[in-house]
Every structure is written in structure tokens, then in C-alpha cells.
C-alpha positions in Angstrom: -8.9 -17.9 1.7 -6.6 -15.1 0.6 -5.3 -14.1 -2.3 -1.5 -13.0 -2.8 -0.5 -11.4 -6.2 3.4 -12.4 -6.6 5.8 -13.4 -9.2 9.4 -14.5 -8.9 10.1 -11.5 -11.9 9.8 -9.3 -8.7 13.3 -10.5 -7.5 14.9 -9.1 -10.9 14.9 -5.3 -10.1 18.4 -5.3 -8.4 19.3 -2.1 -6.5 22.9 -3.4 -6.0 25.1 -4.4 -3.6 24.3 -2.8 -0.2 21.0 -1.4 -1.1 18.2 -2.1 1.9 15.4 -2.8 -0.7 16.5 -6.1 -1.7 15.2 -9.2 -3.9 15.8 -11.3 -0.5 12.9 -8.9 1.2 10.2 -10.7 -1.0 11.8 -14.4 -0.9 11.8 -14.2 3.0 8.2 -13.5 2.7 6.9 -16.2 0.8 8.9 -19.0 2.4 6.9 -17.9 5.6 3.6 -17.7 3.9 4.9 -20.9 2.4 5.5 -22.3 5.9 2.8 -21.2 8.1 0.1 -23.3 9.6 -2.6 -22.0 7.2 -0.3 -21.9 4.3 -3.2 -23.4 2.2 -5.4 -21.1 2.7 -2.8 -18.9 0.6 -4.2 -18.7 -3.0 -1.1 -18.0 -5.4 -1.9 -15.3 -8.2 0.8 -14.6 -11.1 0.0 -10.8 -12.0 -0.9 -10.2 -15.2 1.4 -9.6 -18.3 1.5 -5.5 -18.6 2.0 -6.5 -22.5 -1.4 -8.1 -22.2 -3.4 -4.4 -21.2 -3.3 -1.1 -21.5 -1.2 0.4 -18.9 -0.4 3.6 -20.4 -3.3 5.6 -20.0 -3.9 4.0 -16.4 0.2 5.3 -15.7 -0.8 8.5 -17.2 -3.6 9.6 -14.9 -0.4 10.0 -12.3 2.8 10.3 -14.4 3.7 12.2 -17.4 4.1 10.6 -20.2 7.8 12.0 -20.1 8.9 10.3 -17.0 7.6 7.2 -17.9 9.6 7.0 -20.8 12.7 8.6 -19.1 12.4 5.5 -16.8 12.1 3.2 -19.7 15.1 4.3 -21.3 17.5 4.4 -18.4 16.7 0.6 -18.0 17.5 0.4 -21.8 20.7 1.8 -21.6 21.2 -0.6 -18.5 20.5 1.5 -15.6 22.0 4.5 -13.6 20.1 6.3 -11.1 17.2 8.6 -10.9 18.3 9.6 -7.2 21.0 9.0 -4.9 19.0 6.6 -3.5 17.0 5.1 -6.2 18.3 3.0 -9.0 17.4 1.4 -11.9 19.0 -1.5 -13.7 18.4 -3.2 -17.0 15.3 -5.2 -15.8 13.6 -2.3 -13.5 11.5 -0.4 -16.0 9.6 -3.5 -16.6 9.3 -5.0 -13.1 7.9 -1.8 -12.1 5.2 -1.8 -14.8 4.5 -6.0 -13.4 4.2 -4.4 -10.0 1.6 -1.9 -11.5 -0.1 -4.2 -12.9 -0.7 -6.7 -9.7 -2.2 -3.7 -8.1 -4.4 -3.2 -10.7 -5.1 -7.0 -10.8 -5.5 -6.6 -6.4 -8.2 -4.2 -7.1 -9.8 -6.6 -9.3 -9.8 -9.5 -7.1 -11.0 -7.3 -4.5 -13.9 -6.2 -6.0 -14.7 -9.3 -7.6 -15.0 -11.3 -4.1 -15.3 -8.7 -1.4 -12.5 -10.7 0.6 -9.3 -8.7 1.2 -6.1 -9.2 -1.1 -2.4 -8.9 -1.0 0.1 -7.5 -3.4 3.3 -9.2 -2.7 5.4 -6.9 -5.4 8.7 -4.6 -5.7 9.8 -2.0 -6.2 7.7 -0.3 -3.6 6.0 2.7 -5.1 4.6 5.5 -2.3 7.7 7.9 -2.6 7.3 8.5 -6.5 5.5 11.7 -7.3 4.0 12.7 -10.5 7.2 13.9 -12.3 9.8 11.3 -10.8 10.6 9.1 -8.6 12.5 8.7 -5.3 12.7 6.5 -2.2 13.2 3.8 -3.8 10.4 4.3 -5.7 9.7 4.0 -9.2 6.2 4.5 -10.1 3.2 5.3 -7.3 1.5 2.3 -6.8 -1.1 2.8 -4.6 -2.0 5.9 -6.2 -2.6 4.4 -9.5 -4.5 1.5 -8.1 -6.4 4.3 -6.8 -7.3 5.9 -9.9 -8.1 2.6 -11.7 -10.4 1.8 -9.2 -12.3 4.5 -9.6 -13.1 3.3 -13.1 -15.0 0.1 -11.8 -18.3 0.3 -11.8 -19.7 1.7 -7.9 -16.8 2.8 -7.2 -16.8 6.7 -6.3 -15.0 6.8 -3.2 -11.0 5.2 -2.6 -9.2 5.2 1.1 -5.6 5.3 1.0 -4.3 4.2 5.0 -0.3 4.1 4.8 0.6 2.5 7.2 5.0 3.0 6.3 7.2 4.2 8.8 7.8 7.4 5.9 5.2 9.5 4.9 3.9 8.6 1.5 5.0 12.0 0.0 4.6 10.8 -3.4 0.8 9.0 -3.0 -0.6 12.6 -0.9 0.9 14.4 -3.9 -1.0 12.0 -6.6 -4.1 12.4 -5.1 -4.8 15.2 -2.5 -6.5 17.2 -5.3 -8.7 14.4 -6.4 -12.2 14.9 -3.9 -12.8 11.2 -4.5 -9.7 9.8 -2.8 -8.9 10.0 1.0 -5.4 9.4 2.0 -4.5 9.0 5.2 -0.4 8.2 7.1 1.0 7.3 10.7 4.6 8.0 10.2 8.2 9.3 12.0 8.5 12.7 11.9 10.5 14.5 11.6 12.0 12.2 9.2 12.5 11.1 5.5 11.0 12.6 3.3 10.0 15.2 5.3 6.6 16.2 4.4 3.8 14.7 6.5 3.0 17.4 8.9 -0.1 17.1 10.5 -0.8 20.9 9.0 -1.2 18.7 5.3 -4.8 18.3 4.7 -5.3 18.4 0.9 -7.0 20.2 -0.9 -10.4 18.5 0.2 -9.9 18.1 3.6 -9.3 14.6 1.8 -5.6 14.2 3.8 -5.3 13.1 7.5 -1.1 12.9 8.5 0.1 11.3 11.6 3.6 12.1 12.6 4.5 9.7 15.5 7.3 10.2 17.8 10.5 8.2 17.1 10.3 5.4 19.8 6.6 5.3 19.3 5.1 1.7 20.0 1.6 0.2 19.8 0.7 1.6 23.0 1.3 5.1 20.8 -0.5 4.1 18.0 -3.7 2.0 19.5 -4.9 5.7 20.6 -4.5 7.8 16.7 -6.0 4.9 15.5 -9.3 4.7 17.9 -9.7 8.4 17.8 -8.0 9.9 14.5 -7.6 7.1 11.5 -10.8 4.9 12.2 -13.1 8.6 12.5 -11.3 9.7 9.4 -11.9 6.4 7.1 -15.3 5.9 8.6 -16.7 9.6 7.6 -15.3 9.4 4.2 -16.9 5.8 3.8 -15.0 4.4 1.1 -15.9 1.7 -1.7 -12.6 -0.3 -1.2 -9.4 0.7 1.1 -6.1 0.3 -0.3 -3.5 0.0 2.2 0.2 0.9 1.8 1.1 -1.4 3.9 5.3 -0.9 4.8 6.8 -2.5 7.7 10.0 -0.2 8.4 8.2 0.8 11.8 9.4 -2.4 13.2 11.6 -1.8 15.9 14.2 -4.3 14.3 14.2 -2.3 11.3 17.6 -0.5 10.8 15.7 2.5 9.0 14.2 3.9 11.1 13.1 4.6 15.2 9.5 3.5 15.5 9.0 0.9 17.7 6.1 -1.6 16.5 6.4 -5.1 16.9 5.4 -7.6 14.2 1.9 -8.5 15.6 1.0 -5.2 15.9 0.5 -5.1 12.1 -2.4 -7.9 12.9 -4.2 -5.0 15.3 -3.8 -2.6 12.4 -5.2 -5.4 10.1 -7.7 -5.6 12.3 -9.0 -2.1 12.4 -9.2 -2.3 8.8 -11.4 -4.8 8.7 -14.0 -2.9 10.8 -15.0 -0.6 7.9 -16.2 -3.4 6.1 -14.9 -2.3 2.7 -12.7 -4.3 0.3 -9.5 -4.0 1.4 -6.0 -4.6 -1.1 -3.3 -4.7 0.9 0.5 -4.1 -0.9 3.5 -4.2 -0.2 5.7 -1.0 0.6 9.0 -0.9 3.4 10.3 -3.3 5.6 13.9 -4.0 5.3 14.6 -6.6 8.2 13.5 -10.4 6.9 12.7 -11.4 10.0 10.0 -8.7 11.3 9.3 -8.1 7.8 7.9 -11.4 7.2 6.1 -12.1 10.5 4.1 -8.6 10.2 3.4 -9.6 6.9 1.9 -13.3 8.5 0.3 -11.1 11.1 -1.5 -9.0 8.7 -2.8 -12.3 6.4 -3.5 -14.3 9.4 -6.1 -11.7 10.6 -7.4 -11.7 7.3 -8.4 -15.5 7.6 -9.3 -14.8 11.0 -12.2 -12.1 10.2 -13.1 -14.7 7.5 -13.4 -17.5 9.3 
């Protein structure tokens, strides 16, 4: 079995008309989950309330107290933009803090059973940096769940593997000074955001960047991950892997000019799975439904593969 954290509240951060980050990317998820063979091995999970916990001080170990009410009062006054490409409309501020929350609910679930987890949730969060957000990004996901996990008991050492065709500017910037969390991206580059050079180690030796070639397929990426990513995750031995886990590097996807194809997320998935950690995988990029929602099958069904 597998656990995937979603809720149909989700579907009500609306970018607008045009905007690749769409309500429809989730809905074309779960009807494939919904559809595939082992659709009941698929246990459903509603994340919690935020209004039920404490997120503040959690949100706080990232962002300012200052841009998280700037975002909370720009939904209020129903919405504008934070960047040219990042929105926010009347419902956003507190589908963001949901999203939040079923990351910190992953890591739960995670810890609790060992078996891996999947954080079906938007908006997408590994562009947002401490002070704002950007991307398309609200608030830093992974990077919070990061930080919270590191509050559970035995937990002293977190793996970030991000896995989006950007570099996860915002995620290296909320944790490359923190010696207890490991962040690691295969990305395009030169591209959007433009950070991710390989020269980007952190300030622990606790950041490994990728850039991959536009045009880069599996045949590219099989070799960074035998010899670069697996080396890197293995030596820093982490209690639980968190994986940022976007699917723009899709050679459908009209973002971008990597050249994966959807089962090549299931080799990923796979490699994971070898470090024998707790792994929380959630949702990033990955703007066409089709190859979207297959990696996304790819990456569960290896899940229930390694767990028999």
C-alpha cells in the first residue's frame, strides 16, 4: 500500500486563464491513480486542517513572519501578483498553508510506517525563497517539511533529491546553511531560474547541483545518478529523503527541453528506494496531463513494487 495526501481544496488556487500550473494538473492525476490496475492499493489521506496545528512557527523556521502575512493579505484583498509569473487569488493563501500542511502530515506518515508517501498538493513550493516567492511558488515546501522533520525524534539527518526540470533555487537557499540537510538537483541549465551551477555546494559541502543538457534523456541521466546523486545521498546517510518530485523534464512538457519519458521517473523511483530510508515524495512541475500523470503512476507503481 501507498499513501497519497490530497484534497479537492487543492484545485481552488486558480492562477488564471492561460497559466501552465493549473487545477486540471492534479484532477488528471488522480483519475489515473483512480484508474490504474492497483488503484486499491492507493490509500486516500485528506491533509490536515492547518486551523487544527500550529503552522506558524513551523512557516517561520523558512519565512519571515512578514512575507507570510504579505501573502495572507494579498489573498484578502482578492489577489494580484507577487511576480510576473506568480499569482495569488482570493483562495491561495490558504491552499498554500493546506499544501504545507500535507507535507508535514507526508513526513508523519512516513516515519510512522517506514513505507514511502506521496503529497499530491498545489501550489508547488521549490522556487519560493525565504523572503518571497516566485515560480509559481508560494511557500517552500520541501524545505519546511525538512525542517519539521528534524523535530521528530531520530531524526538528525534530511536528503532533499529534486528531481524538477528547474533548479530548486528557493529549497538550496532554505537550507544550504543548515549542516543537517543535504540537498541535491538534476536540472536544465542554463535555464530558469538560473542558479544551479554545479560550482553551488552550500555552505557544508551539503549541496550537490546537476545541470543537464537541454535534450538530455535517461540515457543522460542513468550515468549522474550511478556515479554523482546515489554517492552523494548514500555518504550523507539520511533519516528520511524527501523528494521534490516535478515532472517538467518530460519531453512532452512545453516548459522546458529535457527529454525524459514518463517511466523513467519509475528508474528514478527506483534508485531512491535503494537507500533504504523513508522516502515522502511531493508534488512539484509537470504541466502536460498526459506525461504528468503517467510519471506520477510510474513513480507509485515502483513504490508497490519494492513493497511487494
Amino acid at each position: 500500500m501507498i499513501r497519497v495526501i490530497y484534497s479537492d481544496e487543492f484545485l481552488l488556487h486558480d492562477n488564471g486563464w492561460g497559466h501552465p500550473e493549473k487545477p486540471e494538473r492534479l484532477t488528471a492525476i488522480v483519475n489515473a491513480l483512480k484508474a490504474a490496475p492497483w488503484a486499491e492499493q492507493i490509500e486516500w489521506q485528506l491533509p490536515t486542517n492547518p486551523e487544527e496545528r500550529s503552522m506558524l512557527p513551523l512557516m517561520q523556521q523558512v519565512h519571515p513572519e512578514k512575507y507570510i502575512e504579505a501573502v495572507r493579505n494579498l489573498a484578502n484583498r482578492g489577489g494580484g501578483h507577487i511576480d510576473g509569473d506568480t499569482p495569488v487569488s482570493p483562495r491561495s493563501y490558504e491552499v498554500a498553508l493546506l499544501a504545507v500542511s500535507a507535507w508535514r502530515d507526508g513526513i508523519d506518515r512516513v516515519l510512522a510506517t517506514g513505507n514511502p508517501a506521496f503529497v499530491l498538493a498545489r501550489p508547488p513550493g521549490h522556487h519560493a525563497i525565504s523572503e518571497i516567492g516566485m515560480g509559481f511558488c508560494l511557500f517552500s515546501n520541501a524545505a519546511i517539511a525538512a525542517h519539521y522533520a528534524l523535530e521528530q525524534p531520530g531524526i538528525n539527518r534530511v536528503a532533499i533529491l529534486d528531481w524538477d526540470v528547474h533548479h530548486g533555487n528557493g529549497t538550496q537557499a532554505c537550507v544550504e546553511s543548515n549542516p543537517q540537510i543535504a540537498y541535491c538537483s538534476l536540472h536544465q541549465f542554463p535555464f530558469y531560474p538560473g542558479t544551479g551551477a554545479a560550482s553551488e555546494r552550500g555552505f557544508h559541502d551539503n549541496v550537490l547541483n546537476i545541470p543537464m543538457a537541454r535534450g538530455s534523456t535517461i540515457a543522460e541521466y542513468q550515468p549522474m545518478f550511478e556515479q554523482k546523486v546515489m554517492p552523494f545521498l548514500t555518504n550523507f546517510s539520511p533519516d528520511i529523503l524527501i523528494v521534490s518530485a516535478g515532472y517538467d523534464a518530460n519531453y512532452d512538457d512545453p516548459l522546458a527541453g529535457i527529454c525524459l519519458q514518463p517511466e523513467d521517473y519509475g528508474v528514478f523511483t527506483d534508485y531512491c528506494l535503494r537507500l533504504r530510508s523513508p522516502i515522502l515524495f511531493g508534488l512539484e512541475g509537470g504541466y502536460d496531463f498526459d506525461s504528468l500523470s503517467k510519471s506520477v503512476m510510474a513513480t507509485i507503481a515502483s513504490c508497490l513494487t519494492a513493497n511487494g
